[in-house]
TORVOFI-263602 format. One record per residue (C-alpha): x, y, z. Coordinates in pm, whole numbers, plus 50000, padded with zeros to 5 digits. Layout:
XYZ/...
//
This chain:
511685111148702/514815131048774/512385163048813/510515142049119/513905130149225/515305160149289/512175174149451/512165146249714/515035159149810/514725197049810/513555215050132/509485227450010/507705237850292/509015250050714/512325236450639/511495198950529/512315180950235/509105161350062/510225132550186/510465145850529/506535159150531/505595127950385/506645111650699/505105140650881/501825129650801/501615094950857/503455101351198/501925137251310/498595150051404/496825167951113/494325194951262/490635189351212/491485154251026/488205132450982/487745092650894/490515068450868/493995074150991/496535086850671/498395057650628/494935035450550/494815055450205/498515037450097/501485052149964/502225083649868/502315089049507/503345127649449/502855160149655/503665200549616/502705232149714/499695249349468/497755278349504/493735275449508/492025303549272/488495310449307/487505326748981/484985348249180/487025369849423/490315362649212/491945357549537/494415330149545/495015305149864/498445281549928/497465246449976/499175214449970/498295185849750/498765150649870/497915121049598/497855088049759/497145054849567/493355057849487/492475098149719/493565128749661/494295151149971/493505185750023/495545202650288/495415240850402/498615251550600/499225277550910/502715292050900/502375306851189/502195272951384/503805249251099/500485229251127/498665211850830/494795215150831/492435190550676/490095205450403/489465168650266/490125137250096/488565130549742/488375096149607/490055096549269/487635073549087/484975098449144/486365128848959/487595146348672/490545160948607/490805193048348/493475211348214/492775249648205/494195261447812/497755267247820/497465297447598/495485314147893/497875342548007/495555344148354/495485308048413/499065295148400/499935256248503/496515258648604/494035226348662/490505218748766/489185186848938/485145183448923/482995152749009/479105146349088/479525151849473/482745178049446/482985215049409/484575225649143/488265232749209/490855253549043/494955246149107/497645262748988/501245247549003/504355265649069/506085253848702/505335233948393/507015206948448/505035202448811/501885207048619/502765177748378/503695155448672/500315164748834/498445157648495/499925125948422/500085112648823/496495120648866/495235104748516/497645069448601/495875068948950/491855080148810/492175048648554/493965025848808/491295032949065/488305032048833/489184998348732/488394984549070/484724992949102/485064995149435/483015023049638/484875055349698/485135052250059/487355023850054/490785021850171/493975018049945/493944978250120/490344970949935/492064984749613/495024963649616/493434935749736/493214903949533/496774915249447/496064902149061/498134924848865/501724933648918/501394968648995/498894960149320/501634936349384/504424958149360/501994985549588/500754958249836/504304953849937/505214990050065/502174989450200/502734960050414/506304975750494/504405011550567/501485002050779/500754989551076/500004948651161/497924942651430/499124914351662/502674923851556/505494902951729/508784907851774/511424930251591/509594952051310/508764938750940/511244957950779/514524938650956/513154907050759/513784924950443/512564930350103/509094910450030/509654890449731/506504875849654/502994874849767/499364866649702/495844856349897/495784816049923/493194794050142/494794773750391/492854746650512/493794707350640/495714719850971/496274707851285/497834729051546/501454735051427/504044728051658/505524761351804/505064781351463/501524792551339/498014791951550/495134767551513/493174769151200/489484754551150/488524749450821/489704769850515/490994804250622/492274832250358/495214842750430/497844864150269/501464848850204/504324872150192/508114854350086/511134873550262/514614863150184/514664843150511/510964833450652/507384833850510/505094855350697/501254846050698/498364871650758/495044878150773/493054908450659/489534911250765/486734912350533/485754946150476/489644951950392/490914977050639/493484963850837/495954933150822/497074908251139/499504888851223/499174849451238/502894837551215/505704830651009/508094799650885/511734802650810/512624793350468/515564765850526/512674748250727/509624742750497/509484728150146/506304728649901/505314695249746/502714696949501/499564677249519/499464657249165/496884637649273/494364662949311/494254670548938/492594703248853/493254719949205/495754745849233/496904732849545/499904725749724/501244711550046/504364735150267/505704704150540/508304708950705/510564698251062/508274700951340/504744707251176/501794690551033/501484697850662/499514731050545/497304729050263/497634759250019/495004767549782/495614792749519/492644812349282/494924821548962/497364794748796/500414819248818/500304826049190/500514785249250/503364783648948/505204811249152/505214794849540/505674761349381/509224774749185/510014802049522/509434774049762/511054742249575/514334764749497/517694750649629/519344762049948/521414787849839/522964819450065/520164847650065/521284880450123/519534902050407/520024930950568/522624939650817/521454929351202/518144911451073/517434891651370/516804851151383/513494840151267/510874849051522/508864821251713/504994831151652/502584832851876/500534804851976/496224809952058/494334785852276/491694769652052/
//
């Protein structure tokens, strides 16, 4: 950890740090990119400078390595412009990672990634302890993503998405901070804070909501995310790709009351000044345990970030 701390901060490549060329490429044009834009494939897990080595010519290439959440990028670089070029993006679950023998004297820190529909592809690292990091970062991700079952093309969204483990939680939420919301209003999402909690309910039983959140018909997913002063509400579409905006509450305004009556259900009703009750419906038993004990807590001061602005008025949609 401090090895990868201390990298982050150490200038690698035209005079930027890592954390600066991460930033680079969600923000900057990458020449010859292809498919979705970088920040669809999620956070950035690890990156470095490697060399290529093609065991034919012996002739060895600089390349930088990007592994995301569930793809592993393949960049080739032009000094003489400072320019990243796309070479391509593998999907992790679909290949293998292979450590060249140590006791090789030609094939230090060396690794090979293979897979049904990849060339075979040789790596070496500048050090040991980068070739651990790369080792154990790229197993962690293969398993995490293989898990899923989800097809390769996917982006990091249809991997975290039902958020039911903690780590997809923990991942959803810089996401959410990282990406962008479509339908956005109003200052950005990262002056309301850190996201505390959050998981994919059905709301359903609405009425139009009285200057806060748009009209609903019939049960709608949506995904709940708890900031220290309002509870945003979104929707992501089905095939996963992108998330919108559909409102938010503030937090001193709403309470949860559960719904005894309806034994079995893991439901629960948010009411609150100015608004018809929403209906919540949660899939797992400790997503409803959590909003129930979030949303029933006493006032109490909640810290927030310096110049946070007041809670935004969402937009309201015509029926």
């Amino acid at each position: 950890n401090n090895f990868v701390l201390s990298v982050a901060c150490k200038v690698v490549l035209w005079g930027q740090t890592t954390e600066e060329l991460h930033q680079r490429l969600y923000t900057h044009p990458i020449r010859d990119w292809e498919g979705r834009a970088p920040h669809a494939y999620g956070d950035i897990i690890y990156s470095s400078v490697v060399f290529t080595h093609n065991s034919c010519t012996k002739v060895m290439s600089e390349r930088y390595l990007v592994l995301f959440s569930f793809h592993l990028l393949i960049l080739a670089l032009d000094k003489s412009t400072c320019e990243f070029i796309y070479e391509g993006i593998l999907p992790l679950s679909a290949i293998e990672v292979r450590v060249i023998s140590q006791h090789d004297p030609h094939a230090p820190h060396m690794f090979e990634i293979s897979g049904l529909m990849v060339d075979s592809k040789s790596f070496i690292c500048t050090s040991a302890a980068e070739h651990r990091i790369w080792i154990e970062k790229l197993e962690d991700r293969r398993c995490k993503s293989l898990k899923q079952q989800l097809s390769p093309s996917h982006s990091a969204l249809s991997y975290l998405l039902p958020c039911d483990e903690s780590w997809k939680r923990e991942e959803l939420k810089r996401y959410l901070l990282k990406s962008p919301i479509l339908q956005w209003e109003g200052s950005p999402i990262q002056h309301m804070g850190q996201p505390g909690y959050l998981s994919l309910v059905h709301i359903s039983n609405t009425q139009r909501l009285v200057m806060w959140v748009c009209l609903l018909q019939g049960p709608q997913e949506r995904l709940l995310v708890l900031f220290p002063m309002d509870l945003l509400i979104l929707s992501v579409d089905s095939q996963r790709l992108w998330v919108k905006y559909e409102g938010r509450l503030p937090r001193k305004s709403i309470r949860a009351q559960e719904r005894s009556a309806r034994h079995g259900r893991l439901e629960f009703e948010i009411t609150g000044d100015f608004m018809e009750a929403l209906l919540v419906s949660c899939t797992y038993p400790e997503d409803y345990q959590s909003w129930i004990f979030q949303l029933q807590q006493p006032e109490k001061t909640i810290a927030f970030p310096n110049h946070t602005p007041p809670p935004l008025i969402p937009k309201k949609r015509r029926s």
